[in-house]
Backbone as numpy.savetxt, mean C-alpha at the origin, in Angstrom:
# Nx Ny Nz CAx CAy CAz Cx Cy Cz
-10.90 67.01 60.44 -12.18 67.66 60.19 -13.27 66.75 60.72
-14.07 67.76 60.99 -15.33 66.52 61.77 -16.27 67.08 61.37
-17.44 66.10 60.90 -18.86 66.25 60.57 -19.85 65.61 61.63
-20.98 66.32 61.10 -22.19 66.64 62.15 -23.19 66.23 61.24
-24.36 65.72 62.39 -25.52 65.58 60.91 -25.78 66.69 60.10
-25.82 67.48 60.80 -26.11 68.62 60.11 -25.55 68.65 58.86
-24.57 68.45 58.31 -23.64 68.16 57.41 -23.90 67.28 56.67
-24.44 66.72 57.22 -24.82 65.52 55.52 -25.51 65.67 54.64
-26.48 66.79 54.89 -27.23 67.08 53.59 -26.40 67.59 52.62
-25.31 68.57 52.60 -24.52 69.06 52.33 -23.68 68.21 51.26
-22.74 67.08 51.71 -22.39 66.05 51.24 -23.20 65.11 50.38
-24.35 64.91 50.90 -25.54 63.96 50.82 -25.60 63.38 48.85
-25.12 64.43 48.23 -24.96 64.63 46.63 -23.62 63.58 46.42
-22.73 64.20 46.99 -21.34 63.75 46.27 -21.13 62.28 46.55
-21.61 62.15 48.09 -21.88 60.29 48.27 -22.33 59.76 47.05
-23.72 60.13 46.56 -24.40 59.79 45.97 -23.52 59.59 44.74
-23.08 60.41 44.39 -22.74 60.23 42.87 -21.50 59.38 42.85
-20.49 58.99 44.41 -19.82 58.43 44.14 -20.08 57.06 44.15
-21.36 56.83 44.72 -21.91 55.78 44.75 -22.10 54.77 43.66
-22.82 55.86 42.83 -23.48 55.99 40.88 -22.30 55.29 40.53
-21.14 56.22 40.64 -20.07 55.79 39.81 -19.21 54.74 39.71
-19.17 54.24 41.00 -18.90 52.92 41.66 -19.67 51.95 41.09
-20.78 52.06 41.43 -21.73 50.84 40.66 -21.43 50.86 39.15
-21.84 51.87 38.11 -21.14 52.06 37.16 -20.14 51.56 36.61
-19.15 52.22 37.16 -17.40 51.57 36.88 -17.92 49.78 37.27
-18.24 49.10 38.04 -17.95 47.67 38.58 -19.10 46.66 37.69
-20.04 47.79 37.13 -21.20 47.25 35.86 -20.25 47.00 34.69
-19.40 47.91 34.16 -18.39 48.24 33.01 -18.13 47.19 32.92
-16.69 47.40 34.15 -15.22 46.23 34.78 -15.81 44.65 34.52
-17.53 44.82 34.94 -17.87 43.10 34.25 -18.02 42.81 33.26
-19.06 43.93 32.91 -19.22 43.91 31.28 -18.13 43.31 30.61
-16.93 44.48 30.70 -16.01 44.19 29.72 -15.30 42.78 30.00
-15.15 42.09 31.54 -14.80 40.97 31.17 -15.26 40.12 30.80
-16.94 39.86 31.23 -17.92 39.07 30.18 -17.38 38.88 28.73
-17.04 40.37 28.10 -17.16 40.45 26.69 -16.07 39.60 25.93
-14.76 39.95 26.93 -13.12 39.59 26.88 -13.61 37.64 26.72
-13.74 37.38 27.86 -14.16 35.75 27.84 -14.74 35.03 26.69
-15.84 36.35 26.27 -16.42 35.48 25.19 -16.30 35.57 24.24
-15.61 37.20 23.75 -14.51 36.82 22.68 -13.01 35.73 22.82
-12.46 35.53 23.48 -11.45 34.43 23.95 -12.43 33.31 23.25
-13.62 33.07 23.73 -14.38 31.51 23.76 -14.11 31.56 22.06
-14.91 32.31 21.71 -15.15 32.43 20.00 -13.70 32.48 19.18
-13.03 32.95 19.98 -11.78 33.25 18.73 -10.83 31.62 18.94
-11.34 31.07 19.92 -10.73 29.70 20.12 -11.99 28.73 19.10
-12.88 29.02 19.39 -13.80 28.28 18.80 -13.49 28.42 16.96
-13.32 29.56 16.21 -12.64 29.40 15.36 -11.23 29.22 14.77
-10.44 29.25 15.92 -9.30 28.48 15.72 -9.61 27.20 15.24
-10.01 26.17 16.40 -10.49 25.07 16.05 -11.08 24.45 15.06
-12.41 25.38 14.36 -12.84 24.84 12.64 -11.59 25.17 12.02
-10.81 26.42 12.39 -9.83 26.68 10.96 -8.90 25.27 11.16
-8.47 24.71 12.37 -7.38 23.71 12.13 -8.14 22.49 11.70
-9.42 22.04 12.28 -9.62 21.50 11.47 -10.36 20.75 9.72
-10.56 22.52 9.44 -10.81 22.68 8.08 -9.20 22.29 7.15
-8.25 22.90 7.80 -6.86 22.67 7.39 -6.74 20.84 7.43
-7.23 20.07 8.61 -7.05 18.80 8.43 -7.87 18.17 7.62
-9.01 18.25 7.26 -9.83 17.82 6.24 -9.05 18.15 5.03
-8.80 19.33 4.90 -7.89 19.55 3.22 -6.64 18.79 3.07
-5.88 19.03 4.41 -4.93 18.24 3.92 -5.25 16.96 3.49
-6.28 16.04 4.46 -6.61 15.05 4.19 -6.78 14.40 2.85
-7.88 15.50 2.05 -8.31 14.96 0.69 -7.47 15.88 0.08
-6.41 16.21 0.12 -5.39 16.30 -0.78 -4.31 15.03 -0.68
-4.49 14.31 0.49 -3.56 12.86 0.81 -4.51 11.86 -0.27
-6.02 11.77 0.02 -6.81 10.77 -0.39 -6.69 10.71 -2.58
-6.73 12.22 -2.53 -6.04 12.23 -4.15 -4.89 12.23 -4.49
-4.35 12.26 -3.76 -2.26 11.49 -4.14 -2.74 10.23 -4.00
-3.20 9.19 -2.79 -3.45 7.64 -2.92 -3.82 7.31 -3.97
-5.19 7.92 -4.49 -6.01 7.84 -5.85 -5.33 7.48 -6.97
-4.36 8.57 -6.70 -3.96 8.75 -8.32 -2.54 7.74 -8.17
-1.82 7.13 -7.25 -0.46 6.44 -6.87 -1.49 4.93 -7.07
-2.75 4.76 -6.41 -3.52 3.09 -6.64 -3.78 3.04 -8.28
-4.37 4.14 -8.76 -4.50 4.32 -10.37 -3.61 3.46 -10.89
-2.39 4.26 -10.87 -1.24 4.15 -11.69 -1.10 2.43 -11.04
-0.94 1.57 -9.88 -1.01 0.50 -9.49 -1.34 -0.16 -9.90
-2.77 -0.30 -9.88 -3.58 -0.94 -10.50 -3.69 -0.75 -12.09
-3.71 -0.01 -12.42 -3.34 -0.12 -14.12 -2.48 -1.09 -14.40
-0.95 -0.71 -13.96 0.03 -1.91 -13.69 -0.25 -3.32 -13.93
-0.90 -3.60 -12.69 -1.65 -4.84 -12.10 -2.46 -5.42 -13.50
-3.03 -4.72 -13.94 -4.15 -5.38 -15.31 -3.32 -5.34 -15.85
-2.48 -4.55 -16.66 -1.54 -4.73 -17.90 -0.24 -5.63 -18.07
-0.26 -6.28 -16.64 0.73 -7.15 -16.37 -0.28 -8.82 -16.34
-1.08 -8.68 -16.18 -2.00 -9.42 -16.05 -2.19 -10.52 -15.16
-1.64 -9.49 -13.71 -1.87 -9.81 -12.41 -2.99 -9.90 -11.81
-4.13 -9.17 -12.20 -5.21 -9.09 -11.69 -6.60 -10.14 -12.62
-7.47 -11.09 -11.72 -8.48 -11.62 -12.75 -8.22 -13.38 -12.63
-8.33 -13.66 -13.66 -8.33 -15.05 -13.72 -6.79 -15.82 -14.10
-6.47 -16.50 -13.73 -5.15 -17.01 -14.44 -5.39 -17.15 -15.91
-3.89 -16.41 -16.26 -3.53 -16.48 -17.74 -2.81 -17.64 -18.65
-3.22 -19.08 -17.53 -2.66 -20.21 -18.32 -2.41 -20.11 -19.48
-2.87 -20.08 -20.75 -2.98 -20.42 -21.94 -1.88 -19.25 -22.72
-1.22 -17.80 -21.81 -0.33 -17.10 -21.72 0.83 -17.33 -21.30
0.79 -17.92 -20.02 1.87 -18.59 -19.55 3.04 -19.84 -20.53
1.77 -20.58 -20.98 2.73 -21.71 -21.99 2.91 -21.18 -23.25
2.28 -20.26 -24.04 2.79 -19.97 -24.84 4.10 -18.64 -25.12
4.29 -18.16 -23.94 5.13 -17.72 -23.60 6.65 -18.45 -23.06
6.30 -19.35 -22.83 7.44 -20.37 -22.27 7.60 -21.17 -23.84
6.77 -21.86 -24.58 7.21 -21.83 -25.81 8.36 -21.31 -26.60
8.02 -19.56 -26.57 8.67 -18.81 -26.84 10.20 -18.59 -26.45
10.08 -18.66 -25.41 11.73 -18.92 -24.66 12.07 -20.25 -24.98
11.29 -21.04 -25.39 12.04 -22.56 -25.91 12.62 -22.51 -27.15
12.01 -21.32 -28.12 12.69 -21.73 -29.25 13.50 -20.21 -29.29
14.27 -19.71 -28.11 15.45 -18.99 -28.25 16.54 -19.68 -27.76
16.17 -20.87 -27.61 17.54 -21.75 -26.85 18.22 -20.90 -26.28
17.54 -20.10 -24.61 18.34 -19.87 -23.73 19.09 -21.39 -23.16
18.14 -22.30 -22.90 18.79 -23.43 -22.20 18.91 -24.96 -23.15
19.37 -25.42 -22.60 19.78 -27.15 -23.79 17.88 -27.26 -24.00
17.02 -27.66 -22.79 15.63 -27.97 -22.94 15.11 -27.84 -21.67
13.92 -28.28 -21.27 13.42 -28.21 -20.50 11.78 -28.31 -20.58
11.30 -28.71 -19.46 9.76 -29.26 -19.06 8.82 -28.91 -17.98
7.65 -28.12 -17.94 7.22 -27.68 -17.02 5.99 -28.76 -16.94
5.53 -28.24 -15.45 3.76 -28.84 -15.25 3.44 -27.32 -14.41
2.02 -27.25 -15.10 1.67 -26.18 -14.03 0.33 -27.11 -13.36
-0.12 -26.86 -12.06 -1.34 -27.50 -11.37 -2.18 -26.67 -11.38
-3.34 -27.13 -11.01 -4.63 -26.10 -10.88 -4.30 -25.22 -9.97
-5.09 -24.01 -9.97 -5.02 -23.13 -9.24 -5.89 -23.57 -8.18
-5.49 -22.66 -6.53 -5.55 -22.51 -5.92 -5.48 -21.21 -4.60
-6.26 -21.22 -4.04 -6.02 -19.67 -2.59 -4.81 -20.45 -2.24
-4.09 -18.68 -2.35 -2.85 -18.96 -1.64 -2.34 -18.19 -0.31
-2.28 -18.48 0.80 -2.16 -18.23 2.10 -0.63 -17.86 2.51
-0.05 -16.90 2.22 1.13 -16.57 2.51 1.16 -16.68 4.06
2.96 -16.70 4.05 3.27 -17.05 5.25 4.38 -16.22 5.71
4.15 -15.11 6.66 3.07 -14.54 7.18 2.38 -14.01 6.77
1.30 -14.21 7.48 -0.29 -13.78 6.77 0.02 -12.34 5.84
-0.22 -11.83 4.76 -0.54 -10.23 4.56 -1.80 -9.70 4.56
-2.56 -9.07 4.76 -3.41 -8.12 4.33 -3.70 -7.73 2.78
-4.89 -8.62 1.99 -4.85 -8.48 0.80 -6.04 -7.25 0.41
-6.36 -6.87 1.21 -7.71 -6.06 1.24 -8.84 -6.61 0.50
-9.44 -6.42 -0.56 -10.38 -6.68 -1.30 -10.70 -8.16 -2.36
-8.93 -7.99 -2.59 -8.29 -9.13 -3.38 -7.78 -10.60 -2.60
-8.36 -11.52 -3.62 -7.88 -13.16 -2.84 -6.79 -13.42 -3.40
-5.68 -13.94 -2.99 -4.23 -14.00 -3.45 -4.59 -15.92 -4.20
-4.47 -16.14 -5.34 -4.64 -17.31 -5.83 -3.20 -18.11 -6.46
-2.55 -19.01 -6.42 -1.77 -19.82 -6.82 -1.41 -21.08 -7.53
-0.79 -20.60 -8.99 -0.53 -21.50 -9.74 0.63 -22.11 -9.81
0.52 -23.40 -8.90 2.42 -24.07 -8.67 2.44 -24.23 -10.34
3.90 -24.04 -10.33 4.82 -24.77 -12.04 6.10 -25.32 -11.51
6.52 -26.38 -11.91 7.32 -27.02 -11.27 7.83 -27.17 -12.75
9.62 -26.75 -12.77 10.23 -26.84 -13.88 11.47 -28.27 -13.71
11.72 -28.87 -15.18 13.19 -29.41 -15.30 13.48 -28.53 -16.35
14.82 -28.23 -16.32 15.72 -27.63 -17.12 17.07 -28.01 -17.44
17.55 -28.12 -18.60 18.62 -28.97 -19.14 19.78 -27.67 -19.48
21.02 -27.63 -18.41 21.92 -26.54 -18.65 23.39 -27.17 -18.96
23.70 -26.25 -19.55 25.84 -26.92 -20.13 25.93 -25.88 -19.19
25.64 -24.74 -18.49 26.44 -23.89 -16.88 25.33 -23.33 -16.62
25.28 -23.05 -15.01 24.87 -22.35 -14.04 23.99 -20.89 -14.65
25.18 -20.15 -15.29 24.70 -19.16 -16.39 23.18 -18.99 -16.99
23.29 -20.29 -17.40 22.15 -20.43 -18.68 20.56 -20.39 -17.19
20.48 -20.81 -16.27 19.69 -20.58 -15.49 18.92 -19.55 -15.19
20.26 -18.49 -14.67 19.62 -17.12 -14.92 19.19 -16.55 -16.12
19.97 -16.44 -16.87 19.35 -16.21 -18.47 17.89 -16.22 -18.71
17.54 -17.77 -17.99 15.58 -18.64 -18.40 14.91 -17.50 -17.29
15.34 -17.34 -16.22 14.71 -17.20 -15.54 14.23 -15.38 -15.33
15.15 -14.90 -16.03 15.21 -13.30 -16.61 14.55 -13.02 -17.82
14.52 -14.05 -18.58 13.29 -14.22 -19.66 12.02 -14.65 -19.16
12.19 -14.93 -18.23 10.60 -15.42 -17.69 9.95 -14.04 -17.43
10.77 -13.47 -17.19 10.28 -12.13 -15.93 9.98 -11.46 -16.95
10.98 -10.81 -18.04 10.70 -9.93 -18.87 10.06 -10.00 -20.04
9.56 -11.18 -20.29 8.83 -11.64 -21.75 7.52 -11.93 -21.49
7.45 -12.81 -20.39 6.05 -13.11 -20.46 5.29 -12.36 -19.18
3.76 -11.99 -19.24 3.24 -11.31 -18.81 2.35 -11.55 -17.64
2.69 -11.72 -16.24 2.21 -11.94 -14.48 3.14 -12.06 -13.67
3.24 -13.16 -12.78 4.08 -12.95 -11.50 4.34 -14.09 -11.30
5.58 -14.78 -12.03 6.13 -15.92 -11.04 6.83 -15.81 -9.78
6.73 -16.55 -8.67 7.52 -16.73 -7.91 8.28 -17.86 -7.57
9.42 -17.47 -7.91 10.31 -18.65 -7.66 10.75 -19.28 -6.77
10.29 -20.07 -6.25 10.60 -20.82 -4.30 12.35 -21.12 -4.80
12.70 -21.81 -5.10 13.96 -22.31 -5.56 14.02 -23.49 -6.27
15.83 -23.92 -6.63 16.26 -24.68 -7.48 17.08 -25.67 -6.99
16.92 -27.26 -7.88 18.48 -27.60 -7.00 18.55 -28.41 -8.31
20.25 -28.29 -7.82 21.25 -28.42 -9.41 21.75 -29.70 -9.20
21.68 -30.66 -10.67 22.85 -31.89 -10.12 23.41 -32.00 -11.40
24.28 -32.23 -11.58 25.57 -32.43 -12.46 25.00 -33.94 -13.15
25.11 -34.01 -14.59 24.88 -35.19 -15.25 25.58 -35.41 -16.55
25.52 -36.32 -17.03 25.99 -36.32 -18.70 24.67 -36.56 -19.27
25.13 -36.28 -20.88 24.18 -35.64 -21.72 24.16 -37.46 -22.58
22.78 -37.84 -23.06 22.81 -39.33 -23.48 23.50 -38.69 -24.88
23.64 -39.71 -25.54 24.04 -39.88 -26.95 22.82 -40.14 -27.91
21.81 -40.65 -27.46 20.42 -41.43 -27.81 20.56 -41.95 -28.26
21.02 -43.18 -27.79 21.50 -45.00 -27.61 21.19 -44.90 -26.00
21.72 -46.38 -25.71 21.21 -46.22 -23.63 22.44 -45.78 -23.21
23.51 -45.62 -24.17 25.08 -45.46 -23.99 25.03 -44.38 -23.07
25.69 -43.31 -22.41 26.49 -42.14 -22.21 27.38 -41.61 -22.14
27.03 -40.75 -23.21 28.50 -39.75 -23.61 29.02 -39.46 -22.54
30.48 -39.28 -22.49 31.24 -38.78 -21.82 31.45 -37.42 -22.17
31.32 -36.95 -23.53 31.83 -35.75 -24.31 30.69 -34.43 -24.20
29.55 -34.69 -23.60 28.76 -33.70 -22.92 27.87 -33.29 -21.89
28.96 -33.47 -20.58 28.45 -32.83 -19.08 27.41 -32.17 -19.36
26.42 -32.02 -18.70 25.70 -30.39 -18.66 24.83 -30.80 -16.80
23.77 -30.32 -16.58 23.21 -29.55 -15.57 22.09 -30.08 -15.65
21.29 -30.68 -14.98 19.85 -30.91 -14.47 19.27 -29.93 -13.50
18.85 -29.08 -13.35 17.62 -27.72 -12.10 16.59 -28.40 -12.29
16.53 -28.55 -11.38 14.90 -29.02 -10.92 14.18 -27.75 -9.60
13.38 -26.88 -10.88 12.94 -25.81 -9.70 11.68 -25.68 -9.52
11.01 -25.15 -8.25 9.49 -25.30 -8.34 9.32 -23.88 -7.96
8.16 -23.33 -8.08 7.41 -21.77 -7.91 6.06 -21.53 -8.39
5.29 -20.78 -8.84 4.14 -20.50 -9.05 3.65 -19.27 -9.17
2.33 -19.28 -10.43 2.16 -18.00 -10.57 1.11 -17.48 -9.74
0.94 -16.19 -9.41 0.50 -15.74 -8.41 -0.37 -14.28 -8.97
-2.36 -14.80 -8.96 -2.72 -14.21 -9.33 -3.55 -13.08 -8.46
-4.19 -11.92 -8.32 -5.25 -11.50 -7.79 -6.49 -11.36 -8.06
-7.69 -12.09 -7.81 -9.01 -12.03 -8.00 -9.60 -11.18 -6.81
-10.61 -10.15 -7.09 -11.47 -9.58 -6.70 -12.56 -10.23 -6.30
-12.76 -10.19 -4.69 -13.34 -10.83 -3.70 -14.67 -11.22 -4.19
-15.56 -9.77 -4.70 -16.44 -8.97 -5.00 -16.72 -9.43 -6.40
-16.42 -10.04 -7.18 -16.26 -10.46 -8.55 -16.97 -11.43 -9.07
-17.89 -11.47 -10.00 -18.95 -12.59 -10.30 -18.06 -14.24 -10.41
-18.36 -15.25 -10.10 -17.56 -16.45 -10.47 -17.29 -16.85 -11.65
């Protein structure tokens, strides 16, 4: 088929409108992907607060488990009477106490002044200064036995934190009290050293 000018007036409409519609439709086709994009942007954008609204909660639901696990810690810590000033005047009368259950034949402590104590390797004390009270024991044993015994009463009777570096054992006889020595009662000399080990708060008036 062939057209003539003549003919275009004729047509001259339907161009037109396919024109309209074209522009139209390709106004839409952007529109709607404009719209698509920026819903995408937004529905990512609240993804993002929701995950990390989810990490904040979880978070301070972690920070109140710590809370309440340091609580219970630190309660510990005071009622053991780990935390504060040394409890010298606790310490010996607690060792007293184990003297007159004759776990062992006898025995003699010294404790020294306190002191910062610098573990080795370093730890991380956070807030708290790690302080140290050497006690350096003799102890008079008829067996090996009776050692642990003192030293399981230490732990469970009296109230902080010894640490026990170690012991060393020598075999002796027991005097008669004359300068004589019995033959008729071997026993055990330990000679052990350790120290109690307190925590003071950095932050804490002197």
């Amino acid at each position: 088929m062939n057209f003539s000018a003549s003919d275009f007036p004729l047509v001259r409409g339907s161009i037109l409108a396919i024109c309209v519609s074209s522009l139209v439709s390709g106004i839409v086709l952007y529109s709607s992907d404009e719209y698509a994009k920026e819903s995408l942007s937004q529905w990512r954008n609240t993804q993002a607060k929701l995950n990390d609204a989810r990490k904040h909660l979880s978070a301070a639901h972690q920070d109140r488990q710590n809370m309440d696990t340091y609580a219970i810690e630190y309660g510990r810590l005071l009622d053991n009477k780990i935390l504060g000033d040394d409890q010298r005047l606790d310490w010996m009368e607690g060792l007293e106490n184990i003297r007159q259950q004759n776990l062992v034949t006898d025995f003699s402590y010294v404790i020294a002044p306190q002191k910062i104590y610098t573990p080795q390797p370093p730890v991380d004390s956070g807030n708290f200064e790690i302080r140290y009270s050497e006690m350096k024991l003799q102890i008079d044993l008829l067996h090996e036995e009776q050692l642990a015994d003192f030293f399981k009463a230490l732990d469970n009777r009296i109230k902080g934190w010894y640490q026990l570096e170690g012991c060393t054992l020598q075999r002796s006889a027991a005097s008669n009290g004359n300068t004589e020595i019995s033959a008729v009662a071997a026993h055990i000399r330990a000679e052990c050293s350790g120290g109690w080990i307190t925590l003071r708060n950095r932050n804490a008036p002197p």
